[in-house]
C-alpha positions as CSV (number, residue, x, y, z in Angstrom):
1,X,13.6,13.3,-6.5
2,X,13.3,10.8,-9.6
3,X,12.6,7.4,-7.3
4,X,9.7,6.8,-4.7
5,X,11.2,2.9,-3.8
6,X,10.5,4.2,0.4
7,X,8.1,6.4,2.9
8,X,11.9,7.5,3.6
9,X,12.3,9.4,0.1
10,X,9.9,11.4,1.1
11,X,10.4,14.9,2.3
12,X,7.1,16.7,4.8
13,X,7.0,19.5,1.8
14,X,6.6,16.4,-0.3
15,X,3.6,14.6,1.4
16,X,1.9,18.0,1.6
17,X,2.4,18.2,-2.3
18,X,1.2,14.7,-2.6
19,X,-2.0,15.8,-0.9
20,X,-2.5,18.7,-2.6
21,X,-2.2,17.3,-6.1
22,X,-4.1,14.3,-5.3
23,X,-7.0,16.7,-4.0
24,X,-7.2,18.6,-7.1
25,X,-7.3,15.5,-8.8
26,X,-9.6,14.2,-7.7
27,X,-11.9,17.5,-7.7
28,X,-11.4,18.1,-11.2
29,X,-9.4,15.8,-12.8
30,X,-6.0,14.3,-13.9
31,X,-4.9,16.9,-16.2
32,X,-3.5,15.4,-19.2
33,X,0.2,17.2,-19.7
34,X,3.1,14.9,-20.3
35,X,4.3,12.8,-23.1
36,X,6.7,9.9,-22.7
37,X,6.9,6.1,-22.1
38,X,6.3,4.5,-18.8
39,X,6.7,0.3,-18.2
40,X,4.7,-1.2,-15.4
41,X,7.1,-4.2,-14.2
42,X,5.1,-6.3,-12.6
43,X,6.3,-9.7,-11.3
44,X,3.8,-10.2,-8.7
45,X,0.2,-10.6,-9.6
46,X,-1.9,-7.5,-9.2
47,X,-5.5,-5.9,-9.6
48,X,-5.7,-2.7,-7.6
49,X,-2.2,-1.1,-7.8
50,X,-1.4,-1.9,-11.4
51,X,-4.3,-0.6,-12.9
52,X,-4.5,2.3,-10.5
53,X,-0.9,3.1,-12.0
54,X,-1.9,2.4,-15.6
55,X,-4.9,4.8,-15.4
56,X,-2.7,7.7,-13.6
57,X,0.0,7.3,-16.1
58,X,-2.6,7.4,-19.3
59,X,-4.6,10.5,-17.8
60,X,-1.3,12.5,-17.2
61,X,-0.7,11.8,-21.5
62,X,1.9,8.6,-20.6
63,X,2.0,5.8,-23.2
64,X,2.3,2.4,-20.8
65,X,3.6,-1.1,-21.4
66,X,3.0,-4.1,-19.2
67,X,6.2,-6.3,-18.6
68,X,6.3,-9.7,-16.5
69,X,8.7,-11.8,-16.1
70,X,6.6,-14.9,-17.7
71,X,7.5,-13.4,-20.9
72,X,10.8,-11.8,-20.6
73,X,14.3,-12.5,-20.3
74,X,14.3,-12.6,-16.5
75,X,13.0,-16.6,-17.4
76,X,16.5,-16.9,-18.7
77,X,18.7,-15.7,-16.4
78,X,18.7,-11.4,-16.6
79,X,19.3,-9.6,-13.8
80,X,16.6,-7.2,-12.7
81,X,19.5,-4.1,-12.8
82,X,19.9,-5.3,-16.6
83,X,16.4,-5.4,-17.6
84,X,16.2,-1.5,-16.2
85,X,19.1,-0.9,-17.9
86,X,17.9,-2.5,-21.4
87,X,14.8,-0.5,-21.1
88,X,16.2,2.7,-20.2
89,X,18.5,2.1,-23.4
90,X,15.4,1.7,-25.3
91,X,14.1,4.8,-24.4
92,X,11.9,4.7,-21.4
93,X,11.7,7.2,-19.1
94,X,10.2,5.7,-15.9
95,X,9.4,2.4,-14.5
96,X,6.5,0.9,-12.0
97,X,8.0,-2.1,-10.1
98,X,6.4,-4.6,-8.3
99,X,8.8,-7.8,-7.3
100,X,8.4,-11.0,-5.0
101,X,11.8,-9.7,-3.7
102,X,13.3,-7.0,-1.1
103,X,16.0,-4.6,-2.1
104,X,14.7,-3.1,-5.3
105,X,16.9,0.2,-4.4
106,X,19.7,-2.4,-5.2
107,X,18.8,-2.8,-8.5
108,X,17.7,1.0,-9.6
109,X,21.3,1.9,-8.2
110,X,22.8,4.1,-10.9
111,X,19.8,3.6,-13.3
112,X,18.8,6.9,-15.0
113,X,14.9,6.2,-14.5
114,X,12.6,7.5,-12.6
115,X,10.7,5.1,-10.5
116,X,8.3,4.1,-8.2
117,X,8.1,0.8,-5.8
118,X,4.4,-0.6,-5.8
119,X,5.5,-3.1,-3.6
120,X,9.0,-5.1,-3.2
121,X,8.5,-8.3,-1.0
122,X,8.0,-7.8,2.5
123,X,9.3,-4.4,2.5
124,X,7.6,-1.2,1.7
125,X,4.8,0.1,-0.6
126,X,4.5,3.5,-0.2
127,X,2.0,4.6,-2.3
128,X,-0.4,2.3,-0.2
129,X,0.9,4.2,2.3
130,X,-0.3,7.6,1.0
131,X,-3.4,6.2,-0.7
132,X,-4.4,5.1,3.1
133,X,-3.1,8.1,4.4
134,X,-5.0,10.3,2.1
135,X,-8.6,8.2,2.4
136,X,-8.0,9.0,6.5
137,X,-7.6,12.6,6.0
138,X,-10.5,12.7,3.7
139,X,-12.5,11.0,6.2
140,X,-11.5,12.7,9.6
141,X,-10.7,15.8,8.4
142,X,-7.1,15.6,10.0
143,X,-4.2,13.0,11.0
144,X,-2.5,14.6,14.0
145,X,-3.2,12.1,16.5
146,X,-5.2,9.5,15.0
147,X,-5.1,5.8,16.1
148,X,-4.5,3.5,13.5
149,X,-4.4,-0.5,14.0
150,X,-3.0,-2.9,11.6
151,X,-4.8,-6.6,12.7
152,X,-3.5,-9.3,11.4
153,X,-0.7,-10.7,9.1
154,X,2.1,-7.7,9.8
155,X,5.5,-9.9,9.9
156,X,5.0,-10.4,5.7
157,X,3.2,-7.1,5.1
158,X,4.8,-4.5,3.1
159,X,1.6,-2.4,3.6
160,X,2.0,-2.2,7.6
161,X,5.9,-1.2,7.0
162,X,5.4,1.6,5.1
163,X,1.7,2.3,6.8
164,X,3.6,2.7,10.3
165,X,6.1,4.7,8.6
166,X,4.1,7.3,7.1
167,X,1.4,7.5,9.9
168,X,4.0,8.3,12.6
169,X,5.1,10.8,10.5
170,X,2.4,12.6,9.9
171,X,1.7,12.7,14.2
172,X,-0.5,9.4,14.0
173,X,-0.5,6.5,16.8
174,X,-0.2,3.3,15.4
175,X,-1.3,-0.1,17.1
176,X,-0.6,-3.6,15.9
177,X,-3.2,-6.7,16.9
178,X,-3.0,-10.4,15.6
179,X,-1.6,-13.5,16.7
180,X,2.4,-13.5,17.7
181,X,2.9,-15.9,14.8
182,X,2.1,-12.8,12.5
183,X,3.6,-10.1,14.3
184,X,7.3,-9.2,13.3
185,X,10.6,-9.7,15.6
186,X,11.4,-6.4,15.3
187,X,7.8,-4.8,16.3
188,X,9.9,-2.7,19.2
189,X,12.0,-1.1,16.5
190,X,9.2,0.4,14.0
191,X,7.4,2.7,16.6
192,X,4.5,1.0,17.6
193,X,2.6,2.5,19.7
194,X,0.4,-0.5,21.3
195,X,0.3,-3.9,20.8
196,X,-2.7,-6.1,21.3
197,X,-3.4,-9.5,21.0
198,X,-7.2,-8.8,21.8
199,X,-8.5,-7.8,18.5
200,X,-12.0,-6.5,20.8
201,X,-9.2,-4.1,22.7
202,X,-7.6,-3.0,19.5
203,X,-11.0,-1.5,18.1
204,X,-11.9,-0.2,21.5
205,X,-8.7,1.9,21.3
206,X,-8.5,3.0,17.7
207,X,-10.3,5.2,15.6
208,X,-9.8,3.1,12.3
209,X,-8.4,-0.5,11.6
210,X,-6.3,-1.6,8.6
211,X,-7.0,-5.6,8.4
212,X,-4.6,-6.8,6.8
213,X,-4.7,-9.9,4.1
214,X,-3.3,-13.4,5.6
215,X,-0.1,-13.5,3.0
216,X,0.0,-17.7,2.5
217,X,2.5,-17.3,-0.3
218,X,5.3,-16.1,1.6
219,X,4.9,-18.2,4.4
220,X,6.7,-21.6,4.3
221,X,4.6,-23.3,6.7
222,X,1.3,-22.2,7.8
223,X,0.9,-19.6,10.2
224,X,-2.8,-20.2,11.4
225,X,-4.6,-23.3,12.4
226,X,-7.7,-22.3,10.7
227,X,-9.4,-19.5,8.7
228,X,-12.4,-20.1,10.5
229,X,-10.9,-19.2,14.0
230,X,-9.2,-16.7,12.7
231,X,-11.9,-14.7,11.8
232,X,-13.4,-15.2,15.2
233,X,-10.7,-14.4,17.2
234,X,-9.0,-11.5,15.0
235,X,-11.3,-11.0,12.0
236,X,-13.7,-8.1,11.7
237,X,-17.4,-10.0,12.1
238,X,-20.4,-8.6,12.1
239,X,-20.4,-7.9,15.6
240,X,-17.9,-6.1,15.5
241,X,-18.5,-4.4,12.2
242,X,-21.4,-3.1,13.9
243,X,-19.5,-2.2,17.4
244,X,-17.4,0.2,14.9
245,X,-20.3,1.3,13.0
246,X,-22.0,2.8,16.7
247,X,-18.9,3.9,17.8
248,X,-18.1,6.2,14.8
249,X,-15.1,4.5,13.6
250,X,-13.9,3.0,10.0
251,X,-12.3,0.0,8.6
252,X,-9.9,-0.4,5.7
253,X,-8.2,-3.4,4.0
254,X,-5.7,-2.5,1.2
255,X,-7.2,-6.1,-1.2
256,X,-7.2,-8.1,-1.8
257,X,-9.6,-9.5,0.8
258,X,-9.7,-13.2,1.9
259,X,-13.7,-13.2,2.2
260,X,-14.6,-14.7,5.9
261,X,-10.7,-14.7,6.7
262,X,-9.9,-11.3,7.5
263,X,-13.6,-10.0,7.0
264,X,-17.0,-11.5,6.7
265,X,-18.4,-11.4,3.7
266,X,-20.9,-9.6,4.6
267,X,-19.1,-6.3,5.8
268,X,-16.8,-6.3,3.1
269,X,-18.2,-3.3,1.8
270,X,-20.6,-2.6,4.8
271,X,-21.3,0.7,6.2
272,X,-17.8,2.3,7.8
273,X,-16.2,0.5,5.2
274,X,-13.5,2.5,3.8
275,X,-12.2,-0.4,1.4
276,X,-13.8,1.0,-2.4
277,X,-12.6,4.6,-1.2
278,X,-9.2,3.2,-0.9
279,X,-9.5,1.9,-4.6
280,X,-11.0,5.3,-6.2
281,X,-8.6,7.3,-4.4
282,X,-6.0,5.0,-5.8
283,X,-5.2,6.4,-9.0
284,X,-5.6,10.3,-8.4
285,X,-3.0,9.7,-5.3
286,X,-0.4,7.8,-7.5
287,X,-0.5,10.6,-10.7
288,X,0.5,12.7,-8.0
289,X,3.4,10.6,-6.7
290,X,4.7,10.2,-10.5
291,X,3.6,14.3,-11.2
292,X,6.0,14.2,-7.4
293,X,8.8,12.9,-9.6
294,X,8.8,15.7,-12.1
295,X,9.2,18.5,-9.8
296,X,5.5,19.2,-9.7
């Protein structure tokens, strides 16, 4: 395999590997063994994944370069399939894409570099997907029929299409809660296991929730009435930060956060708060996606 653009690419001997690497990581270290040039295209803004893929790259012994599109030739016209192909030509060996638009398996068709999707539009980041995935195991010890619920903006969020994805491979049950304005058409088709529009019943039934960030850049007209009553009807508060805290169970967000939108400020980083684990697990997880892509 020399592209990770969806959950799909991956094999079950391949998440195992993921794991495993990832583990040892993160006990004793990315081990610094490959040379080569890697370009982080990033034409989406980004805090988290970018720099969780810069620091995996440099600890495996990869040079990096940043490229967005504010200063390239995409600003005049070049295809994204021809920017791949002009850096390819130039010697690079892989590439980490992030883009505003779906369908980046479209434009790596026939490119001869390996590649990894950290996020195309609405449609899949999969390393979230394992980074969240791997931060779970940590914490429960297993996956095999945990219940997972993704509250709040799912119709734009890549996250929650490859999240469902990967946790119902791996034997999870996933849930969905938030208003129907932010819930997809197509919830029936992505194996949803329950839907709830009463965020109280989704924590009652889940053993962790994944809030997800309200995405107002790709919505053409506003899909909430207020961010105020949002966080009272579907946001995590204190009350029921603390509800989760007594009953054993975690919370996650994958950032960023929208501070008294999706969760009070105040329980951000509260106690069952699984949000900084996320981010330090980030980078040991994604050296073992890229060490994925080199037979490793």
């Amino acid at each position: 395999m020399k592209k990770l653009l969806s959950v799909d690419d991956l094999s079950d001997a391949d998440l195992f590997r993921v794991f495993e690497l990832a583990t040892d990581f993160k006990r004793s270290g990315i081990p610094r063994r490959r040379k080569g040039n890697w370009v982080l295209v990033f034409l989406e803004p980004s805090t988290r994944t970018r720099l969780s893929f810069e620091r995996a790259l440099r600890a495996l012994g990869f040079e990096t370069y940043l490229f967005t599109a504010e200063a390239s030739s995409l600003k005049k016209g070049e295809s994204l399939t021809d920017t791949f192909l002009t850096l390819r030509a130039q010697g690079f060996e892989g590439v980490v894409v992030r883009t505003p638009k779906n369908g980046l398996a479209a434009e790596l068709e026939g490119v001869d570099l390996r590649a990894i999707n950290a996020g195309d539009g609405t449609n899949e980041h999969p390393t979230q997907a394992l980074v969240d995935a791997f931060t779970l195991r940590e914490v429960f010890g297993k996956l095999e029929g945990l219940r997972v619920v993704f509250v709040g903006d799912a119709k734009y969020s890549r996250v929650f299409r490859s999240g469902v994805k990967l946790f119902k491979r791996l034997g999870m049950k996933v849930g969905v809660c938030g208003p129907r304005s932010l819930k997809p058409a197509d919830l029936s088709l992505l194996g949803v296991d329950a839907d709830f529009t009463s965020v109280d019943e989704a924590l009652e039934w889940c053993d962790a929730a994944v809030f997800l960030r309200i995405q107002k850049e790709r919505q053409s007209v506003p899909l909430i009435t207020s961010e105020r009553d949002y966080l009272k009807l579907f946001g995590l508060t204190p009350e029921r930060a603390q509800y989760l805290r007594r009953s054993g169970k975690f919370y996650m967000h994958p950032g960023p956060v929208n501070r008294g939108v999706e969760v009070a400020p105040s329980e951000v980083y509260g106690k069952n708060s699984l949000i900084l684990r996320q981010v330090e697990n980030g980078p040991f997880v994604r050296a073992a996606a890229v060490e994925l892509l080199y037979g490793e």
